[in-house]
C-alpha positions in Angstrom: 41.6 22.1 -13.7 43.0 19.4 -11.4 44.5 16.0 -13.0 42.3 13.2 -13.6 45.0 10.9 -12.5 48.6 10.8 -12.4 50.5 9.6 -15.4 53.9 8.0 -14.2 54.7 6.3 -10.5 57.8 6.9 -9.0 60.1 5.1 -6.8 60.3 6.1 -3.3 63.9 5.9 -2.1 65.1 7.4 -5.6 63.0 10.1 -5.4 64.5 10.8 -1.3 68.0 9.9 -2.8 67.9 12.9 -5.7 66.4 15.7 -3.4 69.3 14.6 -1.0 71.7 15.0 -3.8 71.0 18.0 -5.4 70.2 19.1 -2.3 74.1 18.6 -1.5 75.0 20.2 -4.9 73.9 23.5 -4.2 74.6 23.6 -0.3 78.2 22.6 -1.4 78.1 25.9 -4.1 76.8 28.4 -2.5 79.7 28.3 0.5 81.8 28.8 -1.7 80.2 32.0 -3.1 81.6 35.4 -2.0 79.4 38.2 -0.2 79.7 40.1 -3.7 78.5 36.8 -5.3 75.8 36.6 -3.0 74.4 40.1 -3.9 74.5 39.7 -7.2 71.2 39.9 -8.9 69.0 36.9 -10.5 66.9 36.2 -13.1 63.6 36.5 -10.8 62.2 39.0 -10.0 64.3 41.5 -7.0 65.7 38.3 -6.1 69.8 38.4 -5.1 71.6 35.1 -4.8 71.4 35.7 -1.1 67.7 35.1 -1.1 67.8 31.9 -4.0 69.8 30.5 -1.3 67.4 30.8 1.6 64.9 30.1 -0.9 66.2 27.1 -1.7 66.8 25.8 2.1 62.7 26.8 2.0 61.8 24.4 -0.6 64.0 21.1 1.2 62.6 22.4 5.1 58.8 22.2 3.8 59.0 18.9 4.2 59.7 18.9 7.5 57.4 21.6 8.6 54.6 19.0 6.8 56.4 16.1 8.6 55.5 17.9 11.9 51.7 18.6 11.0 49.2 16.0 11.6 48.5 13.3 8.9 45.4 14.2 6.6 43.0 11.1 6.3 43.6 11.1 2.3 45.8 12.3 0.0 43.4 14.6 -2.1 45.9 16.7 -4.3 47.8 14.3 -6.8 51.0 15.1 -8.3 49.9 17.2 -11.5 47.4 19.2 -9.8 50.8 20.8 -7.2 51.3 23.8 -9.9 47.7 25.0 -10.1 47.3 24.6 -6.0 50.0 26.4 -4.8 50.5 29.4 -7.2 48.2 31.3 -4.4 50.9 31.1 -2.2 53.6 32.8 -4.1 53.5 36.1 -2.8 53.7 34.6 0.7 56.7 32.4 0.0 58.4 35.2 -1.7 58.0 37.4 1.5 59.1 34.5 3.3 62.0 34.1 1.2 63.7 37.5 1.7 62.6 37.6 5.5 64.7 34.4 5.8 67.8 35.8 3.9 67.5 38.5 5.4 67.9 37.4 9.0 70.5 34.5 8.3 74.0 35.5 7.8 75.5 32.0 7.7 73.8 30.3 5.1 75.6 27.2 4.7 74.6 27.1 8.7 71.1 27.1 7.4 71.7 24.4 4.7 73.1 22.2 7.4 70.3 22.8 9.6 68.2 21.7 7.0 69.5 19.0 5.7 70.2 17.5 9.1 66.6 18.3 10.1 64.8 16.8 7.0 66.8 13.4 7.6 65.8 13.2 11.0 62.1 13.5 10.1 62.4 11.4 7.5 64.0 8.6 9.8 60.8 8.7 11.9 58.3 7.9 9.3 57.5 4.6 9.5 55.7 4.3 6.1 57.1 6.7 3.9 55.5 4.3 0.7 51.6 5.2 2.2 52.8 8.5 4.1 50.3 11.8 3.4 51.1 15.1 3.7 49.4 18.2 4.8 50.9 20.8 2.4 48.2 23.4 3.5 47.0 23.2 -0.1 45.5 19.9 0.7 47.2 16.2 1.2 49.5 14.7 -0.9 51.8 11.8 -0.8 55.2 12.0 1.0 56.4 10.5 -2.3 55.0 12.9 -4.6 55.8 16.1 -2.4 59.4 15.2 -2.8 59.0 14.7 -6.2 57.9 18.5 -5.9 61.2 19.0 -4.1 63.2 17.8 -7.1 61.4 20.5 -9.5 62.4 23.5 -7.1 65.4 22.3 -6.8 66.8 21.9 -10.6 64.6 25.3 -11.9 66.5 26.6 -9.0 69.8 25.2 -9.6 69.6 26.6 -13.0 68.6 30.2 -11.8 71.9 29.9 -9.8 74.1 28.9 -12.5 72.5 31.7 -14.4 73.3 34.4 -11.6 77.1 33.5 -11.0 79.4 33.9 -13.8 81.3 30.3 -13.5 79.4 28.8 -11.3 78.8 25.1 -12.3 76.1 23.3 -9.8 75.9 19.7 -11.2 72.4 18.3 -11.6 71.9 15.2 -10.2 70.3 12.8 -12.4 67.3 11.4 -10.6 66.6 14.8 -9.6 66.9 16.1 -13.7 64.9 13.4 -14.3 61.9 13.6 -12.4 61.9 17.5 -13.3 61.6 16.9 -16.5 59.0 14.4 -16.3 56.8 16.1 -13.8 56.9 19.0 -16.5 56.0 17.0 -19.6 53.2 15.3 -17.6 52.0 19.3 -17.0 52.0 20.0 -20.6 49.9 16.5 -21.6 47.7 17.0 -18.7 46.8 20.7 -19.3 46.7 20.2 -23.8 45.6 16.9 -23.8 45.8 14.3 -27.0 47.3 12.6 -29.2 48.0 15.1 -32.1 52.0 15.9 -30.9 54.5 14.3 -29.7 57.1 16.0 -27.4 60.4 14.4 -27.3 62.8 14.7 -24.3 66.0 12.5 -24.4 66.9 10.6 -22.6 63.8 11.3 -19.8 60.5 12.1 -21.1 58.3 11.6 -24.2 54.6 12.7 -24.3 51.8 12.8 -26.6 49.8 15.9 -26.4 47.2 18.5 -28.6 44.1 17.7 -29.4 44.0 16.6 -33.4 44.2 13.1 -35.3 46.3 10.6 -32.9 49.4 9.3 -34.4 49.9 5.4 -34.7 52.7 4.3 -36.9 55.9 5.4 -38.0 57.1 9.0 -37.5 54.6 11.3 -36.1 53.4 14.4 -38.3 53.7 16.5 -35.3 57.1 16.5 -33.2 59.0 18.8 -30.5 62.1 17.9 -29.7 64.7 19.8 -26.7 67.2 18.7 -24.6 66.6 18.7 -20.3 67.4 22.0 -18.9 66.0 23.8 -22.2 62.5 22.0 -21.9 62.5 23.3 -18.0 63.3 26.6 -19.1 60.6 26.8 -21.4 58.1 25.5 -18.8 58.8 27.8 -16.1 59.0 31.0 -18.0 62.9 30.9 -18.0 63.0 30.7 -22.0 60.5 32.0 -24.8 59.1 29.9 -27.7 60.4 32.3 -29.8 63.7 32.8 -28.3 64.2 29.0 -28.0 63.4 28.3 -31.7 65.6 31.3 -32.7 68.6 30.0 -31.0 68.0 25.9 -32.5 67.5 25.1 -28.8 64.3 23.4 -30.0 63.1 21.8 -33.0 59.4 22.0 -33.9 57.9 20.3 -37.2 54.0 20.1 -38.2 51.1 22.4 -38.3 50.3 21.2 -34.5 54.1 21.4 -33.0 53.7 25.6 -31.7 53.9 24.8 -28.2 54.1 28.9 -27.6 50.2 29.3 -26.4 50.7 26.1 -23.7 53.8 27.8 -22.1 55.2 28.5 -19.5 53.4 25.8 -17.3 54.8 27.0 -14.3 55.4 30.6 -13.2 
C-alpha cells in the first residue's frame, strides 16, 4: 500500500554529497580486490563479487539513465512507496547485473565511467531542489531517488564486506544515515502506531504497532539495535531470531517482536 506521505525531508546537497562518498568508498575497494577476490561468492543469491561490483556501478548510473529521460509532469511515487514499486523489476536488474559483469573486465574503468558521468548530469540540472525523475516505476524527486542511492549503496557495502575476508569499506555517514532512516520510516509506514518504539542511535527513532500510544516516561514497548544490524534485519540479511540470539538487538514488551514485519526489503 503506497505511503500516505513522507515522514522526514532531506537536504539536497547532503544527500548528492553521501552517494558521492560512498560511492568513492567502494570504487576505491574493489580495485584493490584480486581476480580470486572477485570470484568469490556472496551472500545473494549466485551473486560473485564480480557482479556486486557491476551491480553497484548499476545503482549510482540509474540516475543518469533517468537524468536523460524526459521530465514527468509530477512526482507521483514518494519516497516510502520506492520498495513496493520496484520489487517487479528485480529479476530484470538481476539479469542486467551479471550481463554487465560479465562483459566488463575493468571494473574500476566502469566505476570511473560512472562516477564521471553521474557528475556531469548532475551539473546540468538546473533545479535539482524541484527536479522529477522518470524511474519507469513512475516519478519521483531527484532528491529522494538519491536518497534511494544511499540505501543500495550501504546494504551493498555491507554484502561486500561480508564476501571478502578483511575487507573494510568505510560507510560514509550521511549515506549510513539516510539508510537507516529510509528503513525505519518503512517499518512505521507498513505497521503503523504508536504502541512501539524502535530505537536506532544515533539516526533513527520511530513509533510503530498498532496498540495504546505511549506518552510519558519510558515506553512499555522498546527495540533497540545499532546501524548496520537494523539494515540487516530489514533487508533479509539477518533473522529476528538470529539477531536476538546473538544480543545484536534488544526487544522488551508484549508488542516489541518485530519478527512478522521483517525483512522490509528483499
Amino acid at each position: 500500500m503506497p505511503a500516505k506521505k513522507r515522514t522526514r525531508s532531506y537536504d539536497p546537497a547532503r544527500i548528492r554529497a553521501a552517494v558521492f562518498a560512498q560511492f568513492g568508498h567502494v570504487r576505491q575497494a574493489v580495485s584493490t580486490l584480486t581476480p580470486d577476490q572477485l570470484a568469490l561468492p556472496t551472500r545473494l543469491d549466485g551473486w560473485t563479487v564480480r557482479d556486486l561490483g557491476a551491480h553497484l556501478t548499476m545503482t549510482v548510473a540509474a540516475v543518469s539513465r533517468a537524468l536523460e529521460r524526459e521530465e514527468p509532469a509530477k512526482a507521483d511515487i514518494a519516497l516510502l512507496d520506492y520498495p513496493s514499486v520496484t520489487a517487479p523489476f528485480a529479476e530484470a536488474i538481476a539479469d542486467g547485473t551479471r550481463q554487465l559483469a560479465a562483459a566488463t573486465p575493468d571494473l574500476d574503468a566502469l566505476f570511473a565511467r560512472t562516477e564521471d558521468e553521474l557528475t556531469a548530469r548532475l551539473a546540468e540540472v538546473e533545479a535539482p531542489e524541484s527536479r522529477v525523475l522518470d524511474i519507469r516505476a513512475g516519478g519521483m524527486t531527484l532528491t529522494d531517488f538519491l536518497v534511494t542511492r544511499t540505501v543500495e549503496l550501504v546494504v551493498h557495502t555491507d554484502d561486500l564486506n561480508a564476501a571478502v575476508p578483511g575487507l573494510d569499506v568505510p560507510y560514509d555517514k550521511q549515506a549510513l544515515a539516510a539508510c537507516t532512516r529510509l528503513l525505519a520510516d518503512a517499518l512505521a509506514a507498513k505497521a503503523p502506531g504508536g504502541a512501539t518504539e524502535v530505537r536506532v542511535p544515533p539516526y533513527a527513532v520511530v513509533q510503530c504497532v498498532e496498540g495504546p500510544r505511549h506518552t510519558r516516561g519510558t515506553p512499555p514497548n522498546v527495540v533497540e539495535t545499532d546501524p548496520l544490524t537494523w539494515i540487516r534485519l530489514a533487508t533479509g540479511r539477518l533473522t529476528w531470531a538470529d539477531a536476538l540470539e546473538a544480543a545484536q538487538v534488544s526487544a522488551s514488551g508484549e508488542r516489541a517482536d518485530l519478527s512478522g514485519l521483517l525483512p522490509l526489503l528483499g
